[in-house]
Chimera marker file (.cmm) of the C-alpha trace (Angstrom):
<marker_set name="trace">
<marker id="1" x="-16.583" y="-14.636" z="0.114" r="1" g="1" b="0" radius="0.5"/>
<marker id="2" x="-14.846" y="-13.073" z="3.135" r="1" g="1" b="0" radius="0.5"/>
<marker id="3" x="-12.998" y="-9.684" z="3.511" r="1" g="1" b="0" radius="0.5"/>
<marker id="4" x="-10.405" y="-8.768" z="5.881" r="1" g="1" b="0" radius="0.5"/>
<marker id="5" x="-8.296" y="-6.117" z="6.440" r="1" g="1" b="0" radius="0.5"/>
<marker id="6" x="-4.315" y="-6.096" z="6.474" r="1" g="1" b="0" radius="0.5"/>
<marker id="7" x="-1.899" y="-3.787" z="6.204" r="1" g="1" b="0" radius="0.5"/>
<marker id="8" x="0.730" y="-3.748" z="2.764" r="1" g="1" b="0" radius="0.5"/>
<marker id="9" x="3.959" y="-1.991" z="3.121" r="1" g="1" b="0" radius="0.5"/>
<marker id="10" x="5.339" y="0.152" z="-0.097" r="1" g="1" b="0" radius="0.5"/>
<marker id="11" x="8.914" y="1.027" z="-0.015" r="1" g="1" b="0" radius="0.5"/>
<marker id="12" x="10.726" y="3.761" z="-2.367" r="1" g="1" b="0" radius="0.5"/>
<marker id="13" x="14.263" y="5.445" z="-1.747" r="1" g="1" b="0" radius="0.5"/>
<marker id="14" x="14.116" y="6.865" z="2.045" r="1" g="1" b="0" radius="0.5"/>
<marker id="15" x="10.119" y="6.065" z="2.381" r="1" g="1" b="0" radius="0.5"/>
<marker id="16" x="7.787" y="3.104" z="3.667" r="1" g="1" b="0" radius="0.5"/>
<marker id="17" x="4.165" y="3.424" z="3.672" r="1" g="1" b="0" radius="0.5"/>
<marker id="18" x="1.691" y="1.326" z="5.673" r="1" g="1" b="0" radius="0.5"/>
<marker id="19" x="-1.412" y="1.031" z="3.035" r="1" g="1" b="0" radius="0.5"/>
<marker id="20" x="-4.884" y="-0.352" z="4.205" r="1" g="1" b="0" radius="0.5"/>
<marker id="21" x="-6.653" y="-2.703" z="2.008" r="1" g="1" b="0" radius="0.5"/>
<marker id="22" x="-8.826" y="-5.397" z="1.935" r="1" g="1" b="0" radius="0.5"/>
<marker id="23" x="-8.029" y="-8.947" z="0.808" r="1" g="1" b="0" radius="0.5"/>
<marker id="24" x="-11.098" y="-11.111" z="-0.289" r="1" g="1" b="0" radius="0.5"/>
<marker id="25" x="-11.114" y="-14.612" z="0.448" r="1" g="1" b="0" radius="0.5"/>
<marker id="26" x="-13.029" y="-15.945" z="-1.852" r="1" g="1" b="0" radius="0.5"/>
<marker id="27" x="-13.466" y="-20.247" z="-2.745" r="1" g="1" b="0" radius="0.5"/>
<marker id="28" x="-12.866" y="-20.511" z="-6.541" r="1" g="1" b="0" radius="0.5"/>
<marker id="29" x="-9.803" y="-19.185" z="-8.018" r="1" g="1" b="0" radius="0.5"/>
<marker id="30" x="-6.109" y="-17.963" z="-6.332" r="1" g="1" b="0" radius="0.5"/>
<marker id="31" x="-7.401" y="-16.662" z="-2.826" r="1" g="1" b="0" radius="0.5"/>
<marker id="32" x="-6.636" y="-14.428" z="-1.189" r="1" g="1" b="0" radius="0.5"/>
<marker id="33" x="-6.925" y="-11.273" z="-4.036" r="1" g="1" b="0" radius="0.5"/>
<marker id="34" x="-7.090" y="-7.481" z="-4.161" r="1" g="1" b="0" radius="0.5"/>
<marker id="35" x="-9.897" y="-5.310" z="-5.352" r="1" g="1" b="0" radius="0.5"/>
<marker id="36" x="-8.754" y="-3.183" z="-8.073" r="1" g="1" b="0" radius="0.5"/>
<marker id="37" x="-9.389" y="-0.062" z="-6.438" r="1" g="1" b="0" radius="0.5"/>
<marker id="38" x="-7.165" y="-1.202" z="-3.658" r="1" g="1" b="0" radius="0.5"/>
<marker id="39" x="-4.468" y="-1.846" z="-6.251" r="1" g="1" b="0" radius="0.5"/>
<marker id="40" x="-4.629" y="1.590" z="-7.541" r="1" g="1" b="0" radius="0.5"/>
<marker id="41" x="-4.187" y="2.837" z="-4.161" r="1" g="1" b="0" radius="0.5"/>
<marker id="42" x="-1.518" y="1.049" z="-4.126" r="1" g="1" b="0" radius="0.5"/>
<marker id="43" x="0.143" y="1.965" z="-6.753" r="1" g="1" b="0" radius="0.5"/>
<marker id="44" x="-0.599" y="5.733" z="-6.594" r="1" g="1" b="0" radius="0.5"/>
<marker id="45" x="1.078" y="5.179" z="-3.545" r="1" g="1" b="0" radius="0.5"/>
<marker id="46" x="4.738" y="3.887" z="-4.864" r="1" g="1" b="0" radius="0.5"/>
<marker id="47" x="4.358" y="6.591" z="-7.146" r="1" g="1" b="0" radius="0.5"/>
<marker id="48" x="3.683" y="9.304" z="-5.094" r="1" g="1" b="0" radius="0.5"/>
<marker id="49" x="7.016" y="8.057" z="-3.023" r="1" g="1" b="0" radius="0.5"/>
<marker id="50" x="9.041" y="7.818" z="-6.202" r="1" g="1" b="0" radius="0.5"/>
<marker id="51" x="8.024" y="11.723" z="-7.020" r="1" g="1" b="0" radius="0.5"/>
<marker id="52" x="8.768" y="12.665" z="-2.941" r="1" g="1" b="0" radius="0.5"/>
<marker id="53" x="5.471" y="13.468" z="-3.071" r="1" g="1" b="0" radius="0.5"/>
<marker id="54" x="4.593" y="13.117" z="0.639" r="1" g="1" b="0" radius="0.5"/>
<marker id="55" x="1.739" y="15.180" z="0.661" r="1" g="1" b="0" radius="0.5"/>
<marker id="56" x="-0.192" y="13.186" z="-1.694" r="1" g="1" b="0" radius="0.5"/>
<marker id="57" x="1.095" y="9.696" z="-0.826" r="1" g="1" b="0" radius="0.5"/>
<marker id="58" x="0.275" y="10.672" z="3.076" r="1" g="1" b="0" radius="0.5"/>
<marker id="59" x="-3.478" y="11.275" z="2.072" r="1" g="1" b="0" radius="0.5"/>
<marker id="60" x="-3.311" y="7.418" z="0.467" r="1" g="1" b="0" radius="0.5"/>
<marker id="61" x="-1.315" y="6.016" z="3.708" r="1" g="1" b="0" radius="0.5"/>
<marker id="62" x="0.672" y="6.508" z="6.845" r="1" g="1" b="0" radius="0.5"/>
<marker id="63" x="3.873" y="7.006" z="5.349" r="1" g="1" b="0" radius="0.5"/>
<marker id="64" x="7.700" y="6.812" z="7.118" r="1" g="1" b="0" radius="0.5"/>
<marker id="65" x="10.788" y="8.630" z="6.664" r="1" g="1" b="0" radius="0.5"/>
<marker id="66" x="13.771" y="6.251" z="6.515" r="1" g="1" b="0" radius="0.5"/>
<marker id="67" x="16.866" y="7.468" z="8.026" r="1" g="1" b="0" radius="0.5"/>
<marker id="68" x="20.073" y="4.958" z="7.566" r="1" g="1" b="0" radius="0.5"/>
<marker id="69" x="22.347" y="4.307" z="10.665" r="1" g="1" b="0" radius="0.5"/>
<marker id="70" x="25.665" y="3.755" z="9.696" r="1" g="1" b="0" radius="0.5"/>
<link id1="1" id2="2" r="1" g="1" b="0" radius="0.2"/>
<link id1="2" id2="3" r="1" g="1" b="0" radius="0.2"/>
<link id1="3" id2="4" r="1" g="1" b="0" radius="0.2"/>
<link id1="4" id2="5" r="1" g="1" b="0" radius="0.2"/>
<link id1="5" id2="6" r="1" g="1" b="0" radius="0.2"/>
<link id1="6" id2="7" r="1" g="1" b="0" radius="0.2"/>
<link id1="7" id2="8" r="1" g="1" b="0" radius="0.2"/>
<link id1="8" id2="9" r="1" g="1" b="0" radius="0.2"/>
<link id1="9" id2="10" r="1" g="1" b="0" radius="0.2"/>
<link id1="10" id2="11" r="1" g="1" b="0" radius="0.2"/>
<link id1="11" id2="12" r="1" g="1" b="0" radius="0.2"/>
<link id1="12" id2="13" r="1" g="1" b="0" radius="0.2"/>
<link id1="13" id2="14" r="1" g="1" b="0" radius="0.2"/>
<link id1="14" id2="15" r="1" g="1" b="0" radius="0.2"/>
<link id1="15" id2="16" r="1" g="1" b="0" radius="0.2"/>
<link id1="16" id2="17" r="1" g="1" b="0" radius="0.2"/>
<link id1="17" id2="18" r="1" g="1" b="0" radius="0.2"/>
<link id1="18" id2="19" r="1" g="1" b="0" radius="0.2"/>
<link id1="19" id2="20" r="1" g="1" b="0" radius="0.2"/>
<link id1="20" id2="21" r="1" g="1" b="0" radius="0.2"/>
<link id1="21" id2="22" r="1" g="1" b="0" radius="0.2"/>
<link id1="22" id2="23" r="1" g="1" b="0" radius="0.2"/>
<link id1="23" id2="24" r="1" g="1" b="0" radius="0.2"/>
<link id1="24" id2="25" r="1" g="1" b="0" radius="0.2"/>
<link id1="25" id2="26" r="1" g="1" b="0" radius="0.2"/>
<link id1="26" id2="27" r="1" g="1" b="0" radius="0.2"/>
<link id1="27" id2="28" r="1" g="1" b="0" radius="0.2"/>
<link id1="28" id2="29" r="1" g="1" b="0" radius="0.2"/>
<link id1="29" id2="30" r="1" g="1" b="0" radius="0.2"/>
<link id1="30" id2="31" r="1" g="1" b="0" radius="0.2"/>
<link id1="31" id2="32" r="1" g="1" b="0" radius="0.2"/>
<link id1="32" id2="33" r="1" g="1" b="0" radius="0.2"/>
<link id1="33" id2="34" r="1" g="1" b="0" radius="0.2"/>
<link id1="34" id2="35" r="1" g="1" b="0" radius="0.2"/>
<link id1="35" id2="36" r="1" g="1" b="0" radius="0.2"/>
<link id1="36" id2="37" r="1" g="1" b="0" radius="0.2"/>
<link id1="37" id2="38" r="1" g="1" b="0" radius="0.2"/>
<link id1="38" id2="39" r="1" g="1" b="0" radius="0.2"/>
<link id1="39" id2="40" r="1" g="1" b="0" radius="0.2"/>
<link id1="40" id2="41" r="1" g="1" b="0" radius="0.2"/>
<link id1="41" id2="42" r="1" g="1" b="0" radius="0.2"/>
<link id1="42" id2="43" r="1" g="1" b="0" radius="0.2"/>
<link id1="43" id2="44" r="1" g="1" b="0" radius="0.2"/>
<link id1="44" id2="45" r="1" g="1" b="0" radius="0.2"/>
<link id1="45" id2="46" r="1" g="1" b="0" radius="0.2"/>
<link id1="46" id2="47" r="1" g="1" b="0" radius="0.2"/>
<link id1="47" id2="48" r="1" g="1" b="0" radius="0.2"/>
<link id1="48" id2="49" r="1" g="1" b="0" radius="0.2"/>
<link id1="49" id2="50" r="1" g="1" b="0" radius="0.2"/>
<link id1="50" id2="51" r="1" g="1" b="0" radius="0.2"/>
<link id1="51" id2="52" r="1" g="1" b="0" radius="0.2"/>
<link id1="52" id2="53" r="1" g="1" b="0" radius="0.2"/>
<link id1="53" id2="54" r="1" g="1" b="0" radius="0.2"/>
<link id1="54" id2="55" r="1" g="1" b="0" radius="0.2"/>
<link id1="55" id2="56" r="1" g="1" b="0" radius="0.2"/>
<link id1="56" id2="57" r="1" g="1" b="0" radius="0.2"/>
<link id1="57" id2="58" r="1" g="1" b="0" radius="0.2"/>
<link id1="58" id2="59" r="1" g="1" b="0" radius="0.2"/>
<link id1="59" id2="60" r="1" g="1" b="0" radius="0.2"/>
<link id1="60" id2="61" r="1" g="1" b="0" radius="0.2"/>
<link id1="61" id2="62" r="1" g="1" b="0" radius="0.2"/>
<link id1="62" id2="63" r="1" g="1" b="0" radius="0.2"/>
<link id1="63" id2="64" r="1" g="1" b="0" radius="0.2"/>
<link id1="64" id2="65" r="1" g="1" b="0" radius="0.2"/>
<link id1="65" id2="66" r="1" g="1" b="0" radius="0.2"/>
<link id1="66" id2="67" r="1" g="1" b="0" radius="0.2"/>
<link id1="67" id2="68" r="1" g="1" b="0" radius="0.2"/>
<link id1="68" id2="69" r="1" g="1" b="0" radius="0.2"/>
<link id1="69" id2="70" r="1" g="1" b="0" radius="0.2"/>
</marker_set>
């Protein structure tokens, strides 16, 4: 079973989010997966940036402020 790193993006309304997490190559079943821990990250993450809750959601991840060019 090997870990590596990679970076998952979360976008909600005007924010993106650069998450760390780990997938885990492993050689029975779908590879590559998530820990659950990692998936609650990244959920509490989406969340966070569907409440505008930067403060919490920049403690999780680096997070972005999207500003449209029209």
């Amino acid at each position: 079973m090997n870990k590596r790193r990679h970076i998952k993006l979360v976008h909600e309304g005007n924010y993106i989010a650069e998450v760390a997490i780990e997938l885990i190559d492993a050689d029975i079943g779908w590879s590559p997966y998530i820990s659950l821990q990692d998936a609650e990250k990244l959920d509490n993450v989406r969340i966070a940036l569907r409440k505008e809750d930067i403060i919490l959601a920049s403690k999780l991840a680096r997070v972005y402020s999207l500003t449209p060019i029209s």
